[in-house]
C-alpha positions as CSV (number, residue, x, y, z in Angstrom):
1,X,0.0,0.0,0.0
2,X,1.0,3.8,-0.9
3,X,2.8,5.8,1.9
4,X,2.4,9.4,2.3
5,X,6.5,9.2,3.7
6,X,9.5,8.9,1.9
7,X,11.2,5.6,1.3
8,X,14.1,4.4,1.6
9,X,15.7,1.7,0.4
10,X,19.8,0.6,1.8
11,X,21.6,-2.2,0.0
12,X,23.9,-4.1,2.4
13,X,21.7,-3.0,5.6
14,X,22.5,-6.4,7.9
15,X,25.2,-5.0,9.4
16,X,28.0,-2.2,9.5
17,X,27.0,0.9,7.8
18,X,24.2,-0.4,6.2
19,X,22.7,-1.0,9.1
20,X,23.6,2.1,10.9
21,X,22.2,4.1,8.2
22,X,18.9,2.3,7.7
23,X,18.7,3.1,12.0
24,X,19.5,6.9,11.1
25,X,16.9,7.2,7.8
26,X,14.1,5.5,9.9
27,X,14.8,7.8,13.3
28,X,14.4,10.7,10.4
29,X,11.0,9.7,9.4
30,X,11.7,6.9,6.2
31,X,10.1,4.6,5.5
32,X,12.9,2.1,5.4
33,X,13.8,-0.8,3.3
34,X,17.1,-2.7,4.0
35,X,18.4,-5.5,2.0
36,X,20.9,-8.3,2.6
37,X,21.9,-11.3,1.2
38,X,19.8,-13.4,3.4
39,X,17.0,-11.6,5.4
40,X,16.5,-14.8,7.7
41,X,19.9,-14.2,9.5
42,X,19.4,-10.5,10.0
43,X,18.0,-9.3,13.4
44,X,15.0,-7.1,12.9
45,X,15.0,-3.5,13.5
46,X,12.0,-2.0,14.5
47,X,10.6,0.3,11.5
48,X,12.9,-1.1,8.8
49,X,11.5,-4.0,6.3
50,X,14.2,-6.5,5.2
51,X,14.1,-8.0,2.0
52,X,16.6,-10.7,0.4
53,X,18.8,-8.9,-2.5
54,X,21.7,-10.3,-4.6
55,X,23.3,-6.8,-6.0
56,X,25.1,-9.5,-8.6
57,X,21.3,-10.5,-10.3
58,X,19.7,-8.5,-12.7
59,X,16.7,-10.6,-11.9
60,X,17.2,-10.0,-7.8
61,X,17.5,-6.2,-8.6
62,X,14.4,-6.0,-11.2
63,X,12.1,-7.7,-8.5
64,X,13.1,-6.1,-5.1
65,X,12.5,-2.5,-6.7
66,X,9.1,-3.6,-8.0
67,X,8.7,-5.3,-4.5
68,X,9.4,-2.0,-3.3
69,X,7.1,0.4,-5.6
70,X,3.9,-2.1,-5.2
71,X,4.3,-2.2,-1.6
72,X,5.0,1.3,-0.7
73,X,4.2,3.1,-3.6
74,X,7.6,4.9,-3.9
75,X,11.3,4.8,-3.9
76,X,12.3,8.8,-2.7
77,X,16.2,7.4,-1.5
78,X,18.4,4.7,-2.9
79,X,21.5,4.1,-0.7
80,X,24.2,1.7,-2.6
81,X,26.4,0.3,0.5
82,X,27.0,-3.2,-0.6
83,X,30.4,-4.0,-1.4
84,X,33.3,-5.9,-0.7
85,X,36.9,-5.3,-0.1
86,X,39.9,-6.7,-1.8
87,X,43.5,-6.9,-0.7
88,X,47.0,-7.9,-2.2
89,X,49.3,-7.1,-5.3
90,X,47.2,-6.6,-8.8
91,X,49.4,-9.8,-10.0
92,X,48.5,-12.0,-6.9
93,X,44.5,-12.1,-8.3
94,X,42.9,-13.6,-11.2
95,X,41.4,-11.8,-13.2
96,X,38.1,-13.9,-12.5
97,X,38.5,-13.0,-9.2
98,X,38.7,-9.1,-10.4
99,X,35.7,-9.2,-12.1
100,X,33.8,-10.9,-8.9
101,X,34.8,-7.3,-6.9
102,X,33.5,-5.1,-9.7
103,X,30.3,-7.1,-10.0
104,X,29.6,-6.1,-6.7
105,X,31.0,-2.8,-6.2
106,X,30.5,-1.4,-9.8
107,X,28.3,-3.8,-11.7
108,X,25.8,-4.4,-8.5
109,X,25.5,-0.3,-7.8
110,X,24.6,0.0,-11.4
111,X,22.1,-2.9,-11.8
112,X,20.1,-0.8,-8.8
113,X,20.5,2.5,-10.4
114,X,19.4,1.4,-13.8
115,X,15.9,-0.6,-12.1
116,X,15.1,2.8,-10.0
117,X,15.9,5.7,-12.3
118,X,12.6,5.4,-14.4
119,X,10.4,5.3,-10.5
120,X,12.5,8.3,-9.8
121,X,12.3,10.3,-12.9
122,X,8.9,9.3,-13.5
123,X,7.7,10.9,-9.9
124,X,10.1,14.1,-10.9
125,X,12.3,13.5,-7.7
126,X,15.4,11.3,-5.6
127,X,18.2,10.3,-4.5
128,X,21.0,7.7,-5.3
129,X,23.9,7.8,-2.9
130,X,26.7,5.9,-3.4
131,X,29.0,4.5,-0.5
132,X,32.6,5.4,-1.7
133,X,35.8,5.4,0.3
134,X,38.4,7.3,0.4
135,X,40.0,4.8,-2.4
136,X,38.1,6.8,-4.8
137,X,40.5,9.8,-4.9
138,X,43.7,8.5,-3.4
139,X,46.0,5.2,-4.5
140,X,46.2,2.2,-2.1
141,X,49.0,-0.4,-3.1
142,X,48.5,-3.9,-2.2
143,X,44.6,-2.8,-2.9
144,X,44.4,-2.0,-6.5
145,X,41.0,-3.7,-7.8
146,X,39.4,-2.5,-4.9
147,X,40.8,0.8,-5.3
148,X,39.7,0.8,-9.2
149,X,35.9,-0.2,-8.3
150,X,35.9,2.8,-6.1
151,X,37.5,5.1,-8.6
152,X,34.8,3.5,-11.6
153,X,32.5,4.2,-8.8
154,X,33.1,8.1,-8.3
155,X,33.4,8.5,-12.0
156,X,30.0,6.9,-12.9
157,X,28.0,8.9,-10.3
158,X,30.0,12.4,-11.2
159,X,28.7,11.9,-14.9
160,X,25.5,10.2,-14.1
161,X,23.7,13.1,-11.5
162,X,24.9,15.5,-15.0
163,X,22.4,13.3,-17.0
164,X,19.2,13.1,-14.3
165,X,19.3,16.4,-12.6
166,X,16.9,17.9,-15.1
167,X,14.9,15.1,-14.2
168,X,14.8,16.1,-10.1
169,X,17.1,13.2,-9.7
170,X,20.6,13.5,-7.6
171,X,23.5,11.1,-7.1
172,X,25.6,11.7,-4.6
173,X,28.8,10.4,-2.9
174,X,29.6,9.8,0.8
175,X,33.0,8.8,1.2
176,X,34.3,7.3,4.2
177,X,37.8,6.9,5.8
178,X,38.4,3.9,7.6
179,X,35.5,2.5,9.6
180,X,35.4,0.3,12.8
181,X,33.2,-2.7,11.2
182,X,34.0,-6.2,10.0
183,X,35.2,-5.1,6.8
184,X,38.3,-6.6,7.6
185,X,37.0,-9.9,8.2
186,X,35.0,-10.1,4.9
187,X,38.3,-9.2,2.4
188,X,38.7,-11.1,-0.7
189,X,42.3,-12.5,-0.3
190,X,44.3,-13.1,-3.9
191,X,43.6,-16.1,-5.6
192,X,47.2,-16.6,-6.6
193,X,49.6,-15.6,-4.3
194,X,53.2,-14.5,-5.2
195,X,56.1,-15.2,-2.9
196,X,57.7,-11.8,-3.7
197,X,54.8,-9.9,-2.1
198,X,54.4,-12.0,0.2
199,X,56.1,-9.5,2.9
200,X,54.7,-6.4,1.6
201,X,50.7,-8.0,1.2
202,X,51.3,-8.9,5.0
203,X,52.5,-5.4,6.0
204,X,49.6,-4.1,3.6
205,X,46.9,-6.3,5.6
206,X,48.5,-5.5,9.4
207,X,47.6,-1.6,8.4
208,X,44.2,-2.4,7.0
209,X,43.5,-4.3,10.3
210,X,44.9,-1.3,12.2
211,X,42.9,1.3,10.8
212,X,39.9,-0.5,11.0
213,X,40.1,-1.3,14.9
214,X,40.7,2.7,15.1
215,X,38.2,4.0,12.7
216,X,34.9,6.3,12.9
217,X,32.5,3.9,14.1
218,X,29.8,3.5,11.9
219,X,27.4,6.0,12.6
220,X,29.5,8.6,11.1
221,X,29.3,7.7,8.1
222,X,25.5,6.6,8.3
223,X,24.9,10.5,9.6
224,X,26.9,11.8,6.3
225,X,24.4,9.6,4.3
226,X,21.8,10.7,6.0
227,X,22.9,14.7,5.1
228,X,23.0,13.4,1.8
229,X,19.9,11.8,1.8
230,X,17.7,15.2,3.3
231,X,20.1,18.4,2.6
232,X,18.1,21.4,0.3
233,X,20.9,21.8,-1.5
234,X,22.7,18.8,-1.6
235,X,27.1,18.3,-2.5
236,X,28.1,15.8,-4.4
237,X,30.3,14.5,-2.2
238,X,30.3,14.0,1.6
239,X,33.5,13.1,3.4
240,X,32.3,11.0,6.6
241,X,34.9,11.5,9.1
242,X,38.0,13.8,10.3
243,X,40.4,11.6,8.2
244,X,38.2,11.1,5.1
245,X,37.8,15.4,5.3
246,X,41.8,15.8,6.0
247,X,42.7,13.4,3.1
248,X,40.4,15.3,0.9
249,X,41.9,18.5,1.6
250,X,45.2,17.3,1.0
251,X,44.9,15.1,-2.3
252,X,43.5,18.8,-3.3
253,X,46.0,21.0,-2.5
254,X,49.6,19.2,-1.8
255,X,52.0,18.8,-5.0
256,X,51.8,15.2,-6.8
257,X,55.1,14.3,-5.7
258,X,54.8,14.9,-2.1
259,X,51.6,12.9,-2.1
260,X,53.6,10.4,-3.5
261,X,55.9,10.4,-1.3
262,X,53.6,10.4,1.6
263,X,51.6,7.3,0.2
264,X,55.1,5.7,0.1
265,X,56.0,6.1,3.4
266,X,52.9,5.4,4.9
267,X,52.9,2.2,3.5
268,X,56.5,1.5,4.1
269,X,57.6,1.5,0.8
270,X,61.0,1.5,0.0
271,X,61.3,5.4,-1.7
């Protein structure tokens, strides 16, 4: 049945940011829709509908947004937080494996987009925000693919909320620094190992695990996606966090070869 209050729908909402944001978009006033893989292991959260999605289908996509649209009516708010990480060198992973991470994080945010835009367009207003990271505007060695899904990802929504804001349509980034859920746990580890990285990918993962353990907790980033989501005049991108913001600044305004040499060092690099 119609609602008279808007609707949103978060991809990836059984745990992590996904779930912190659905919280936020339903203490707002949303009507809120979260998906996961599997529904039947998610604990319910009262005002939010669960609903099974596989980002990967085209069929999955095509009938949760009809689900959607004949049981409330309307989709005002599409928030694209599944994903997966990757680690390891760009030789240590087949390319199989490469194309698995951009189904997800490319592929998957563009099956949804493509199945909402003519609701959206056709009822002259919404949003799509996209869950970047930081790895869409700075380099990560030892994390390349991932790195490259989240460039494709900045890239397609930049060019995409050109074509449908005549249309009342925006898409939007929120771009997070590190964040304290179990992202770490879920990384895809390379498929074909390499001896001579091996010391490197293990330095590589001991700082992923670090920054993790010490990053914004979750809600931060849910409360950027939420500005997103309800600002008048919304950015195109929202930095979710002190680091995400100070990185920002600096990939803006500090010379290429310092910034280099920073990412170097950072990751113990040999200059």
């Amino acid at each position: 049945m119609a609602t008279r209050r808007a609707v949103a729908v978060v991809t990836g909402a059984s745990s992590g940011i996904g779930r912190a944001t659905a919280l936020e978009l339903a203490a707002a006033g949303f009507d809120v829709v979260g998906t996961s893989r599997n529904t039947s292991k998610v604990a319910a959260l009262d005002g939010i509908t669960f609903l099974d999605l596989d980002v990967t289908s085209d069929a999955s996509v095509t009938a949760l947004i009809q689900q959607v649209i004949d049981r409330f009516g309307r989709i005002d708010v599409l928030v694209n937080n599944a994903g997966i990480g990757s680690t390891g060198a760009a030789e240590e992973s087949s390319l199989v494996q490469d194309q698995n991470i951009f189904d997800i994080n490319v592929f998957g945010v563009m099956r949804t987009t493509k199945a909402v835009l003519p609701h959206m367009r056709a009822q002259g207003r919404g949003r799509i925000i996209n869950t970047s990271s930081i790895y869409g505007f700075i380099p990560q060695p030892y994390m390349a693919v991932y790195v490259a899904s989240k460039h494709a990802l900045e890239g397609y929504s930049e060019s995409l909320d050109h074509e449908v804001r005549e249309h009342g349509v925006r898409v939007l980034l929120v771009e997070p620094g590190a964040t304290n859920t179990a992202f770490e746990g879920n990384i895809v580890q390379p498929d074909a190992p390499l001896a001579v990285y091996a010391q490197q990918r293990r330095i590589a993962d001991q700082l992923v695990a670090d920054a993790v353990k010490g990053g914004d907790a979750p809600v931060t980033v849910a409360k950027a996606i939420l500005a997103a989501a309800t600002d008048s005049t919304p950015k195109l991108r929202y930095t979710a966090g002190p680091l995400a913001g100070r990185l920002s600044l600096l990939r803006r305004i500090v010379p290429a070869r310092a910034f280099d040499r920073q990412i170097r060092k950072f990751n113990k690099l040999a200059s």
